[in-house]
TORKELO-381328 format. One record per atom (N, C-alpha, C): residue in three letters; residue number from 1; atom name; x, y, z. Coordinates in Angstrom, 1 decimal, decimal comma, padded with zeros to 4 digits, m for minus. Atoms other than C-alpha are relative to their C-alpha. Example, Ala and Ser with C-alpha at 12.3 -4.5 7.8 and 13.67 -1.06 7.14 Angstrom:
% residues 2
R:residuo:num:atomo:u:v:w
R:ALA:1:N:000,9:m001,2:000,0 .
R:ALA:1:CA:012,3:m004,5:007,8 .
R:ALA:1:C:000,9:001,2:000,0 .
R:SER:2:N:m000,9:m001,1:000,0 .
R:SER:2:CA:013,7:m001,1:007,1 .
R:SER:2:C:m000,8:001,1:000,8 .
//
This chain:
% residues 161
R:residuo:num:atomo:u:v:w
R:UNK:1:N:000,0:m000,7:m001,3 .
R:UNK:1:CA:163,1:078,6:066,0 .
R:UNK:1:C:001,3:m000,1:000,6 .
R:UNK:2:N:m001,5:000,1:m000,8 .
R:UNK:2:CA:166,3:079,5:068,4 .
R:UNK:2:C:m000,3:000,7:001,2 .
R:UNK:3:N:000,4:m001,1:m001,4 .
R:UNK:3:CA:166,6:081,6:071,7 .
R:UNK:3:C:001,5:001,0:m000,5 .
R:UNK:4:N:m001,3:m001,3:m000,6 .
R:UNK:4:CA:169,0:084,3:072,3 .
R:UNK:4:C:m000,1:000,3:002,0 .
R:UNK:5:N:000,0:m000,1:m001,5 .
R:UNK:5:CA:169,9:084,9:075,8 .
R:UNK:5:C:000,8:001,6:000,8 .
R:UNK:6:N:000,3:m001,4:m000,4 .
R:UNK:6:CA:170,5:088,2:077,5 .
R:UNK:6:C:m000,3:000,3:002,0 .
R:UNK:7:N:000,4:m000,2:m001,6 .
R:UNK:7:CA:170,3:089,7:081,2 .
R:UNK:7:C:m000,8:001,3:000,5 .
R:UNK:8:N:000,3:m001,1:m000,6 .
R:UNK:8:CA:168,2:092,3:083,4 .
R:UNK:8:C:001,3:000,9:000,4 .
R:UNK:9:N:m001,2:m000,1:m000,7 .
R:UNK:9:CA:170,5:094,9:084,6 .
R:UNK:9:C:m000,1:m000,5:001,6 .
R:UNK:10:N:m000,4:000,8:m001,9 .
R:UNK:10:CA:169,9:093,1:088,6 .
R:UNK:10:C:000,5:m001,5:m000,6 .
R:UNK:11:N:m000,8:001,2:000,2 .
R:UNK:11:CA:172,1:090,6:086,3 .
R:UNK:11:C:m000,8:m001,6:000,0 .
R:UNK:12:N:000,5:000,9:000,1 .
R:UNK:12:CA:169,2:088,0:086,5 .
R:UNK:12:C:m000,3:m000,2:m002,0 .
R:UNK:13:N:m000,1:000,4:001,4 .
R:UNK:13:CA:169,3:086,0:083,0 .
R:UNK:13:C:m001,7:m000,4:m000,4 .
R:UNK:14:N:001,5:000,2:001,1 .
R:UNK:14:CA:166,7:085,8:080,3 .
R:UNK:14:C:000,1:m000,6:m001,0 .
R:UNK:15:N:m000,6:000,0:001,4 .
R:UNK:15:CA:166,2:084,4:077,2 .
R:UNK:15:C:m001,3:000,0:m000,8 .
R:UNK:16:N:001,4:m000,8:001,5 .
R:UNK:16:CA:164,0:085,1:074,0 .
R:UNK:16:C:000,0:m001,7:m000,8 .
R:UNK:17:N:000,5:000,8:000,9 .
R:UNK:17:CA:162,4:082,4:072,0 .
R:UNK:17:C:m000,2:000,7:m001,3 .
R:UNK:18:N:000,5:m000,5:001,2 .
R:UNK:18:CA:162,6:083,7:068,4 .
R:UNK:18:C:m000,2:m001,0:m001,3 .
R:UNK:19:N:m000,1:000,5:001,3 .
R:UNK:19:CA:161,3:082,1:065,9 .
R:UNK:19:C:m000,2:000,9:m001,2 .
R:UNK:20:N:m001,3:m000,9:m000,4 .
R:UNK:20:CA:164,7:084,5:065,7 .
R:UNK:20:C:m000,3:000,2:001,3 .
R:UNK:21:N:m000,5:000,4:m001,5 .
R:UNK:21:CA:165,8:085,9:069,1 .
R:UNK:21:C:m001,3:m000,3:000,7 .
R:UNK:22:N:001,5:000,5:m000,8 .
R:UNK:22:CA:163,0:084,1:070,8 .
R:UNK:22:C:m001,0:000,1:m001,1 .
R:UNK:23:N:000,8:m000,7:000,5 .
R:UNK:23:CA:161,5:084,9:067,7 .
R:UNK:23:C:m000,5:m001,6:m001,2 .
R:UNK:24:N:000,2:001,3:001,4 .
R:UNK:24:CA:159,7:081,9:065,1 .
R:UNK:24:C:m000,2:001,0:m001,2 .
R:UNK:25:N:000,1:m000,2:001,1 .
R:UNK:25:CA:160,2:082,5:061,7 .
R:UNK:25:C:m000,2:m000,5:m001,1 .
R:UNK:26:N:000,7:001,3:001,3 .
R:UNK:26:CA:158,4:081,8:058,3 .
R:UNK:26:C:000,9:m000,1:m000,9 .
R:UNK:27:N:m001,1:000,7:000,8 .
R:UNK:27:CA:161,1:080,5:056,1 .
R:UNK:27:C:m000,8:001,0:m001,3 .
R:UNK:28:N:000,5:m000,6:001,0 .
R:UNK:28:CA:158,8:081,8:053,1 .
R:UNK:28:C:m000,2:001,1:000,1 .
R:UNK:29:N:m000,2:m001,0:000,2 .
R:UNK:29:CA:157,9:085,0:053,7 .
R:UNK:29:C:001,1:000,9:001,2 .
R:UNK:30:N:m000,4:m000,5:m000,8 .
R:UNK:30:CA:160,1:085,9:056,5 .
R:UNK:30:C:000,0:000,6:001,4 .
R:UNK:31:N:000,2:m000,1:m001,4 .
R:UNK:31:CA:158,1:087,0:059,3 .
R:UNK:31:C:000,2:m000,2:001,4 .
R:UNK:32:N:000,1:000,4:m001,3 .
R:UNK:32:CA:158,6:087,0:062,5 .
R:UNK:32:C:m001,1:m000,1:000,8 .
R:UNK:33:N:001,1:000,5:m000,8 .
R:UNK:33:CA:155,8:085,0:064,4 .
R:UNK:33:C:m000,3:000,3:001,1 .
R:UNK:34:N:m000,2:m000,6:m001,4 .
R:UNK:34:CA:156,7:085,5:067,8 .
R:UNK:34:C:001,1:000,3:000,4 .
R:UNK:35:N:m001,5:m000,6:m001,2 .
R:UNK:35:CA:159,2:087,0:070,2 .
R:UNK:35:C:m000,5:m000,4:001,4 .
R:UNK:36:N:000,1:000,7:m001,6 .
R:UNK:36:CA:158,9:085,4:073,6 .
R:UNK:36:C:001,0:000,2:000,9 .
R:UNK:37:N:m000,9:000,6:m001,4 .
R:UNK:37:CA:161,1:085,9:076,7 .
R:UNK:37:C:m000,9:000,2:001,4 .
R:UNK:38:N:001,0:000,5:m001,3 .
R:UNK:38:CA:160,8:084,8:079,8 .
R:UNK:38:C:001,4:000,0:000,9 .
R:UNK:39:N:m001,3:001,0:m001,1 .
R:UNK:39:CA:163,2:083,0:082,7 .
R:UNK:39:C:000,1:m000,7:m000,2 .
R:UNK:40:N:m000,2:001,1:000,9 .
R:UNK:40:CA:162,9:080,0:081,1 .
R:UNK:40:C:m001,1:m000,3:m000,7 .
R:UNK:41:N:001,0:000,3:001,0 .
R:UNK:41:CA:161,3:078,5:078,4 .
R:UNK:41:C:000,1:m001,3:000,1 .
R:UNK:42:N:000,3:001,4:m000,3 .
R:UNK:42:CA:160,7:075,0:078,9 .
R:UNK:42:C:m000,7:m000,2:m001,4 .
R:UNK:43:N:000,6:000,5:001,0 .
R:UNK:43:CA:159,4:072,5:076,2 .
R:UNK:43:C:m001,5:000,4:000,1 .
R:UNK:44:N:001,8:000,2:000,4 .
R:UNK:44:CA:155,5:073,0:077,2 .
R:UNK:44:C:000,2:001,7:m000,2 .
R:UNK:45:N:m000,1:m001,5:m000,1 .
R:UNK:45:CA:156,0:077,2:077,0 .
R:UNK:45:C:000,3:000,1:m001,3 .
R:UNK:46:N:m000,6:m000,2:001,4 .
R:UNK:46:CA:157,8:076,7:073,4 .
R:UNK:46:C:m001,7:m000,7:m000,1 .
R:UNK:47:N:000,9:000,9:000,8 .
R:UNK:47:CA:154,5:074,3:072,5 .
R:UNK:47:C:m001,4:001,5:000,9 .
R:UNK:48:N:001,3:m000,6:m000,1 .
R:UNK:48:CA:152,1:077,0:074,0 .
R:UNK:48:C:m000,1:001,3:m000,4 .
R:UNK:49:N:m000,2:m001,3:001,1 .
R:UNK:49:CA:153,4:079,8:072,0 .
R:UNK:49:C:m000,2:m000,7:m001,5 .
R:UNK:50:N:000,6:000,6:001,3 .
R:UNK:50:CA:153,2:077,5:068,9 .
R:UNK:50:C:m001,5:000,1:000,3 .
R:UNK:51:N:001,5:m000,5:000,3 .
R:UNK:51:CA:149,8:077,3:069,7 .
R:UNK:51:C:m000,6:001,0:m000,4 .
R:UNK:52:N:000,2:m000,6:m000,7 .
R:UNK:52:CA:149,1:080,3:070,6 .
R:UNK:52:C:000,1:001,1:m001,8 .
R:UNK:53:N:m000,3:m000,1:001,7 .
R:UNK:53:CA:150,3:080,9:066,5 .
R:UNK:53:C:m001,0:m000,3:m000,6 .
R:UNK:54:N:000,9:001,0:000,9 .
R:UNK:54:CA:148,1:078,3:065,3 .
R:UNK:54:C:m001,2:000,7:000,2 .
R:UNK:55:N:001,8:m000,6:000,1 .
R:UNK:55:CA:144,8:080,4:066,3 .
R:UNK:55:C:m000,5:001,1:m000,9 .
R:UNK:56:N:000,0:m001,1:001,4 .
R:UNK:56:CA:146,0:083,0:063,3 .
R:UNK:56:C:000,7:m000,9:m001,0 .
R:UNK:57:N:m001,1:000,6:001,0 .
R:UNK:57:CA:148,3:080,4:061,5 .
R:UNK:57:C:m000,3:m001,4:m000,6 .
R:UNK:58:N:m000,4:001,9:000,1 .
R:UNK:58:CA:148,4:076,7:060,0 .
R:UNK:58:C:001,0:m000,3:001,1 .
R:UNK:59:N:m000,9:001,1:m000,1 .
R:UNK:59:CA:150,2:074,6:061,5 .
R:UNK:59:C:001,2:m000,7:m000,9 .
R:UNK:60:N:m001,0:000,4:001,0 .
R:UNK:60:CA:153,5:074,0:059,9 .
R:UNK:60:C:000,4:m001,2:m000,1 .
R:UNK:61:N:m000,1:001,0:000,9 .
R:UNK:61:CA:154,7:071,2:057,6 .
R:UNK:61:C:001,3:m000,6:000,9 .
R:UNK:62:N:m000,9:000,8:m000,5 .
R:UNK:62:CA:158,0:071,2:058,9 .
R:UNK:62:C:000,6:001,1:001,6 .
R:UNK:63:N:m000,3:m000,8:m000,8 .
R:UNK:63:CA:159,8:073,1:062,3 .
R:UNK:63:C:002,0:m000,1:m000,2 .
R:UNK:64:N:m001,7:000,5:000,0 .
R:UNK:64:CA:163,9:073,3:062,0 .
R:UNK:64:C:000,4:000,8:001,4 .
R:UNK:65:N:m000,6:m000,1:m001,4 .
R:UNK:65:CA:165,7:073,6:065,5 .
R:UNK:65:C:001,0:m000,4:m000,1 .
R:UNK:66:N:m001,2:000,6:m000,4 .
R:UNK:66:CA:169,0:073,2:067,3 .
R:UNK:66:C:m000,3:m001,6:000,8 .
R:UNK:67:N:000,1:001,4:m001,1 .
R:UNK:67:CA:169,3:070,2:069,7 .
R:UNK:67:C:m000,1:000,3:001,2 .
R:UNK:68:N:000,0:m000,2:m001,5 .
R:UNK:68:CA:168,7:072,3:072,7 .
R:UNK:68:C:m001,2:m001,1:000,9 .
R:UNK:69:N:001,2:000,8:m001,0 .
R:UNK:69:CA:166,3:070,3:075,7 .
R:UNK:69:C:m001,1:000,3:m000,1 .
R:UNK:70:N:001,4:m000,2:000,4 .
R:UNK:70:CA:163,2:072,1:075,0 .
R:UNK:70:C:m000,6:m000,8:m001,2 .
R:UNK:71:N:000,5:001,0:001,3 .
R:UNK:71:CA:163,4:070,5:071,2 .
R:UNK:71:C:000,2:m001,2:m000,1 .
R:UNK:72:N:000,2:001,9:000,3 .
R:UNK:72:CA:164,4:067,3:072,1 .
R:UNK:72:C:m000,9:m000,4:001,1 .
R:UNK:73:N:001,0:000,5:m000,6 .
R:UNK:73:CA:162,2:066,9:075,0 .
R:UNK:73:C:m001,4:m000,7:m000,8 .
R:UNK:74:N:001,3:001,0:000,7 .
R:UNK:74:CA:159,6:064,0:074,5 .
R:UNK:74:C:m001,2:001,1:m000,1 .
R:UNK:75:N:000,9:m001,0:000,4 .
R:UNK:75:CA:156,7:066,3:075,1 .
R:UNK:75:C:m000,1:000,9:m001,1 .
R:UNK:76:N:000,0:m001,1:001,5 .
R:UNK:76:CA:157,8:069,0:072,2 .
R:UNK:76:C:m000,3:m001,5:m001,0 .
R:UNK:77:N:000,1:001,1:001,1 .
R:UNK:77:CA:158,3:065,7:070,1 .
R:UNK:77:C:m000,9:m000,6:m000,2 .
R:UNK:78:N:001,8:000,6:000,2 .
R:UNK:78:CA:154,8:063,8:070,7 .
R:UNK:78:C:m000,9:001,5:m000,7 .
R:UNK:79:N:000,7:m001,4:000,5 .
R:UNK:79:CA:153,4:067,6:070,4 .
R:UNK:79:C:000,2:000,1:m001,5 .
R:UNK:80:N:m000,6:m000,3:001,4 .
R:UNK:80:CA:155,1:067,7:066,8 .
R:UNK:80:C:m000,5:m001,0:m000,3 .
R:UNK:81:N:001,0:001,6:000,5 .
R:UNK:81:CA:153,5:063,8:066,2 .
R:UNK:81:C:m000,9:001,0:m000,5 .
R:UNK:82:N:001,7:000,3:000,1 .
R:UNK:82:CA:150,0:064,8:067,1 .
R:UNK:82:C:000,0:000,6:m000,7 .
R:UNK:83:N:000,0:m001,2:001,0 .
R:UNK:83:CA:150,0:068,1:065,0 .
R:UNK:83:C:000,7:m000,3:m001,3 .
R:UNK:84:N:m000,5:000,0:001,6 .
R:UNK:84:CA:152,0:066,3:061,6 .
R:UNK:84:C:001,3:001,0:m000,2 .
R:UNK:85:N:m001,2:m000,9:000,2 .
R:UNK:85:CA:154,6:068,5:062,3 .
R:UNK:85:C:001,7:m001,0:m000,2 .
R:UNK:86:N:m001,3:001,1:m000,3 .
R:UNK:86:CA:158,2:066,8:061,1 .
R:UNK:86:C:001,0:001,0:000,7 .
R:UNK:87:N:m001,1:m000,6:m000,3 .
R:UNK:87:CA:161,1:067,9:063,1 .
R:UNK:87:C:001,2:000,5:m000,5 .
R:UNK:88:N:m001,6:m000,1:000,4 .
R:UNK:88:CA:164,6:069,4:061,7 .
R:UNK:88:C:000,8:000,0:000,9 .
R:UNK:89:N:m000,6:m000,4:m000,3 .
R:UNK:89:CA:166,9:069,0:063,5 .
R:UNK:89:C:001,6:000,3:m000,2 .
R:UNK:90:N:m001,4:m000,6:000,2 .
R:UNK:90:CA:170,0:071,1:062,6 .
R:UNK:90:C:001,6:m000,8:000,5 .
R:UNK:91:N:m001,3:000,7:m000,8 .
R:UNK:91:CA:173,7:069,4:063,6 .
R:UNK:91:C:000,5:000,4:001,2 .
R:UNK:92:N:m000,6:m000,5:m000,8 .
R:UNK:92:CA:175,0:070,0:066,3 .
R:UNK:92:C:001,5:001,1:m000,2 .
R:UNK:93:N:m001,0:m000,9:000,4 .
R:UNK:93:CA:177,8:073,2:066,1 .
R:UNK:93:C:m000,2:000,7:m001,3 .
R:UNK:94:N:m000,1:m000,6:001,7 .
R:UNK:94:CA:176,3:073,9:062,6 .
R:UNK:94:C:m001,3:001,2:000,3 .
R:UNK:95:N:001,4:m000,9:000,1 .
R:UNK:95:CA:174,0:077,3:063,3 .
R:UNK:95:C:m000,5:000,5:m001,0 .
R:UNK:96:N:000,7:m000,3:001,2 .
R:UNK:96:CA:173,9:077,8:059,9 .
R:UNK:96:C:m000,7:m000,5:m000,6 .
R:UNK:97:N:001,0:000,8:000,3 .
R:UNK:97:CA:172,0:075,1:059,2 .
R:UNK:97:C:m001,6:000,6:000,0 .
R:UNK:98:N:001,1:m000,4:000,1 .
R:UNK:98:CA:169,1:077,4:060,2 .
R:UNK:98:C:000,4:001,5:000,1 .
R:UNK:99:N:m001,0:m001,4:000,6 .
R:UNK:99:CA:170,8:080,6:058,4 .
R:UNK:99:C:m001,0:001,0:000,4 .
R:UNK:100:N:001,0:m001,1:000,2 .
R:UNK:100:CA:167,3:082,4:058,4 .
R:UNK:100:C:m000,3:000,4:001,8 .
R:UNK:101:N:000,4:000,0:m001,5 .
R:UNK:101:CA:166,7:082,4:062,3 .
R:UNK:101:C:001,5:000,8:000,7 .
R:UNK:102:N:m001,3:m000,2:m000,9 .
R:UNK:102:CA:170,4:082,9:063,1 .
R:UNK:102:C:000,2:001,5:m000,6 .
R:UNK:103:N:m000,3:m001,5:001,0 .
R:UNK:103:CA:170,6:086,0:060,8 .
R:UNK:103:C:m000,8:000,9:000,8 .
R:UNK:104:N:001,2:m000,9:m000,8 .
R:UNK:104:CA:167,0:087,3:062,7 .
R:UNK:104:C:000,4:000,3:001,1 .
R:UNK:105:N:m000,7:000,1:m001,3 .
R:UNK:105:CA:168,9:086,4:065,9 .
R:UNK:105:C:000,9:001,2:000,3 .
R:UNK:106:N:m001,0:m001,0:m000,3 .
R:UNK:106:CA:171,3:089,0:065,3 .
R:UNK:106:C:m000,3:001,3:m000,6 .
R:UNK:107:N:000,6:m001,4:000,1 .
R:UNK:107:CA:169,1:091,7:064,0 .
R:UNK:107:C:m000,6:000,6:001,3 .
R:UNK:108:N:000,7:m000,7:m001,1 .
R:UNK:108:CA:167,0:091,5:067,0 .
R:UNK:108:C:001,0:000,1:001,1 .
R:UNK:109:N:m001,5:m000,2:m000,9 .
R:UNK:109:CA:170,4:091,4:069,3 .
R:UNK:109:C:000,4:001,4:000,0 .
R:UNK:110:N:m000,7:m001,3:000,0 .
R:UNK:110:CA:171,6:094,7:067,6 .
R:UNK:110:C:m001,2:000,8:000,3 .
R:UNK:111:N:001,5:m000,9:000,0 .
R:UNK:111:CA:167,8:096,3:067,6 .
R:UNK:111:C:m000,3:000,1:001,6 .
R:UNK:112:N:000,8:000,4:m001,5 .
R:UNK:112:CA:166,6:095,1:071,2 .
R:UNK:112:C:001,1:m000,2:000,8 .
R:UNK:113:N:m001,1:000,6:m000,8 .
R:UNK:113:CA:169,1:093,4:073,3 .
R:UNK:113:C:000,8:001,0:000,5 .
R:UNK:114:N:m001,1:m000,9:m000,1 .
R:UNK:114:CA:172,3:095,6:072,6 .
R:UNK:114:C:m000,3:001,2:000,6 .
R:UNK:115:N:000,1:m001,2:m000,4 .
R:UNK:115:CA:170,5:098,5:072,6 .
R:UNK:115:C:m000,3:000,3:001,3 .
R:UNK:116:N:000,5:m000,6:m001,1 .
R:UNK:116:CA:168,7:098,8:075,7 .
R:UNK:116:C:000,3:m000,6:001,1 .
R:UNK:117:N:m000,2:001,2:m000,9 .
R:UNK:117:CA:169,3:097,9:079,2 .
R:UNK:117:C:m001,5:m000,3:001,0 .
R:UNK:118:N:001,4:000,3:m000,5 .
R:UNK:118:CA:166,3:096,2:080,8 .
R:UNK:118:C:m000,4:000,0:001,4 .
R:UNK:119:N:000,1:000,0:m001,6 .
R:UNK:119:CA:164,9:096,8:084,3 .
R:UNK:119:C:m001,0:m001,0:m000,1 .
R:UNK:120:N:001,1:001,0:m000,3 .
R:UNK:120:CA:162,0:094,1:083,9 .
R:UNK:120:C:000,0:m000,9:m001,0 .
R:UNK:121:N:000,9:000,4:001,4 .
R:UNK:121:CA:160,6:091,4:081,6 .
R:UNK:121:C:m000,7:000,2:m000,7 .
R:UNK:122:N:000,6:m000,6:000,9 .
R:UNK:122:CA:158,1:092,9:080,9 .
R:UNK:122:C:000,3:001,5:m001,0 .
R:UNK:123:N:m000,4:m000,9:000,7 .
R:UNK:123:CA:160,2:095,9:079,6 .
R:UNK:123:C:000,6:m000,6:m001,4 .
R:UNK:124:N:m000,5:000,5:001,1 .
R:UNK:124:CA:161,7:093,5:077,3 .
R:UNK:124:C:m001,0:m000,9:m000,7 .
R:UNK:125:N:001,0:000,7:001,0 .
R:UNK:125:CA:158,5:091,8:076,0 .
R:UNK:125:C:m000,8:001,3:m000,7 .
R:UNK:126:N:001,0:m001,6:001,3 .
R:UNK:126:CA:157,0:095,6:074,7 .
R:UNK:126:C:000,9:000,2:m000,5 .
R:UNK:127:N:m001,2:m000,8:000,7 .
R:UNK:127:CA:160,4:096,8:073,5 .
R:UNK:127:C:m000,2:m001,8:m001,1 .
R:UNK:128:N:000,2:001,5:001,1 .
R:UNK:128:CA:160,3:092,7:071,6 .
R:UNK:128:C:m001,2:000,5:m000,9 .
R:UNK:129:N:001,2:m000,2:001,1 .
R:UNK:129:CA:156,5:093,4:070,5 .
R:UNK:129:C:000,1:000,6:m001,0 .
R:UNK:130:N:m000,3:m001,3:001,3 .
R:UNK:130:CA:157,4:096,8:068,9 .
R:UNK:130:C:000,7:m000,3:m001,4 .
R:UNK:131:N:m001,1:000,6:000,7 .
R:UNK:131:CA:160,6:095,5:067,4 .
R:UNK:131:C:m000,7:m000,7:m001,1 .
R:UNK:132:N:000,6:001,2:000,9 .
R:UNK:132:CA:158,3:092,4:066,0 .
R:UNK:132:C:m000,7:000,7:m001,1 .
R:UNK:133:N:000,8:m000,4:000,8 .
R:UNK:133:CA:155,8:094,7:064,6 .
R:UNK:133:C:000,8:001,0:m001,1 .
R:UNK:134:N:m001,1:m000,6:001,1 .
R:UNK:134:CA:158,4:097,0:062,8 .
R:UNK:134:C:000,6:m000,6:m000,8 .
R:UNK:135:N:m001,0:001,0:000,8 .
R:UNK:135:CA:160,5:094,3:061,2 .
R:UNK:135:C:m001,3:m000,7:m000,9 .
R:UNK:136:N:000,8:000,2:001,2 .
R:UNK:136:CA:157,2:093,0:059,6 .
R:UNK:136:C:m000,3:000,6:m000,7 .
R:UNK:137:N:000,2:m000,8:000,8 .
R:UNK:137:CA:156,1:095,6:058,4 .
R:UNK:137:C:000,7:000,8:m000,3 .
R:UNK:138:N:m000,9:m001,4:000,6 .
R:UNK:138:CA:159,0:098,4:057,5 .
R:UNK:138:C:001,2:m000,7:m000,5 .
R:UNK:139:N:m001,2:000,6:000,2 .
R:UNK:139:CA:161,9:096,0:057,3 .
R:UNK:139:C:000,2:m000,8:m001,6 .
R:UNK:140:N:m000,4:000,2:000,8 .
R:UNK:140:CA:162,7:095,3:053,7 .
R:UNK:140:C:001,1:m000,7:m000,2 .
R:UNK:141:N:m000,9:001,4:000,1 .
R:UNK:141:CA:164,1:091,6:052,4 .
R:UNK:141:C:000,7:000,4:m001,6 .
R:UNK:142:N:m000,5:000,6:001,3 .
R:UNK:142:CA:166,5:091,3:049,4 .
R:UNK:142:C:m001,0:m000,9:m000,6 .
R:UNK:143:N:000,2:001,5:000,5 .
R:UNK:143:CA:165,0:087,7:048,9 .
R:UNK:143:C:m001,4:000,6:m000,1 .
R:UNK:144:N:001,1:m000,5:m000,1 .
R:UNK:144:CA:161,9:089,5:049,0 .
R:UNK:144:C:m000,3:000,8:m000,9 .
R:UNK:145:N:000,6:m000,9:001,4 .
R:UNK:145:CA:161,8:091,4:046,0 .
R:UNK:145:C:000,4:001,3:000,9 .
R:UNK:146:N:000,6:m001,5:m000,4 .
R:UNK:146:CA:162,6:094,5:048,4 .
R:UNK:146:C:m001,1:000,3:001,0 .
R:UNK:147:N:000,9:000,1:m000,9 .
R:UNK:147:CA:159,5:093,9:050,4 .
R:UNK:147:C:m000,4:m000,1:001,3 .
R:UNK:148:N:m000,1:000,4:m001,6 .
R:UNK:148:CA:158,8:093,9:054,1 .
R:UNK:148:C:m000,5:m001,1:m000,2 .
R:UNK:149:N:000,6:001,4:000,2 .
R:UNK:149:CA:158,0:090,6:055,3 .
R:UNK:149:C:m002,1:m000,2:m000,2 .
R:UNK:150:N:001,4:m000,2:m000,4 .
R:UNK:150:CA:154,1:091,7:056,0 .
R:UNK:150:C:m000,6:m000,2:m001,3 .
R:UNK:151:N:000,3:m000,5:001,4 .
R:UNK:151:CA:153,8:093,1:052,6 .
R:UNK:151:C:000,2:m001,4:m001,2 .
R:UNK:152:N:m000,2:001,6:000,8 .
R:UNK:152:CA:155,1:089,7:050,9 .
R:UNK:152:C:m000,7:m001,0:000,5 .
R:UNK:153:N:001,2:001,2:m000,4 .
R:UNK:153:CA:152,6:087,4:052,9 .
R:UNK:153:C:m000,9:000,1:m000,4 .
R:UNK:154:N:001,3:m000,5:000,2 .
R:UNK:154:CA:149,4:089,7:051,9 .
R:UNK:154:C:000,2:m000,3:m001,6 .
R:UNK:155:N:m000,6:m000,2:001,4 .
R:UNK:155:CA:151,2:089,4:048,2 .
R:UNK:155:C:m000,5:m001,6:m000,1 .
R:UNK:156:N:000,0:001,2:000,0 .
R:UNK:156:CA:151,3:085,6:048,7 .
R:UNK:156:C:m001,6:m000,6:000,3 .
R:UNK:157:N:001,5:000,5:000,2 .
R:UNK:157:CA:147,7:085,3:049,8 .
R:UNK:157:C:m000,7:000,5:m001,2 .
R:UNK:158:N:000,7:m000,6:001,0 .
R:UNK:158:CA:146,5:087,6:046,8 .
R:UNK:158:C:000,1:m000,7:m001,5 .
R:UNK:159:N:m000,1:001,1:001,2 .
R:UNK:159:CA:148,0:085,2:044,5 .
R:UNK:159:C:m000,3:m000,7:m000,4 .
R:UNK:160:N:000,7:001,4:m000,1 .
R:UNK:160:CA:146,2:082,1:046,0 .
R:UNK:160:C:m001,4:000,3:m000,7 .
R:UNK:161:N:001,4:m000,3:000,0 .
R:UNK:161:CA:142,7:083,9:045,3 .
R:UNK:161:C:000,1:m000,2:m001,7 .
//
């Protein structure tokens, strides 16, 4: 998970939770989970979008992050206890440490962000959704055999059966 950060044009600031830009992503097949912005994202707002995952998802094994205050906040960290979740946390100055998020970070930057300028939040949470739903399904991975990320999860459960 990371944020990206970004402004309305009335110059009030935003920022995206991506697990990429605002966006969480699955290390394995790729996906993008969610896209979140807001005005701020506080540690309980990151843990109620993880949830909020969890009612289509597992619960993941492990979460990798920077060291911002949302991920070190006690609350995200008890949250990561109860749930079994272990923390990564990445080094400080090293963003490649979480190469797959930081890479998503700058697709949805040039896609969303760059492109458009935003009169509301909520113009930038449907222009995000869209974004999300395209890049799963039409966006084609190398590491993916070629594959959108959608197409390689449905692949990955058909294997399990």
């Amino acid at each position: 998970m990371d944020f990206v950060s970004d402004a309305l044009v009335n110059k009030r600031k935003i920022r995206v939770l991506t697990a990429a830009a605002a966006a969480i992503l699955d290390d394995c097949s790729r996906e993008v989970l969610a896209v979140h912005a807001d005005f701020s994202l506080p540690a309980q707002k990151v843990i109620d979008i993880l949830e909020l995952i969890a009612l289509v998802r597992p619960y993941p094994e492990q979460i990798r992050v920077d060291n911002g205050p949302e991920f070190l906040a006690d609350k995200f960290r008890r949250w990561c206890e109860d749930k079994g979740i272990a923390i990564h946390y990445i080094q400080p100055g090293k963003p490649m440490q979480n190469g797959y998020v930081e890479r998503l970070n700058r697709t949805y930057r040039e896609d969303v962000l760059d492109a458009y300028l935003f009169e509301s939040l909520e113009q930038v949470r449907i222009l995000s959704d869209e974004w999300m739903e395209d890049y799963n399904r039409f966006h084609p991975h190398q590491a993916l055999a070629g594959l959108a990320p959608a197409t390689f999860a449905k692949k990955l459960e058909m294997d399990k059966v």
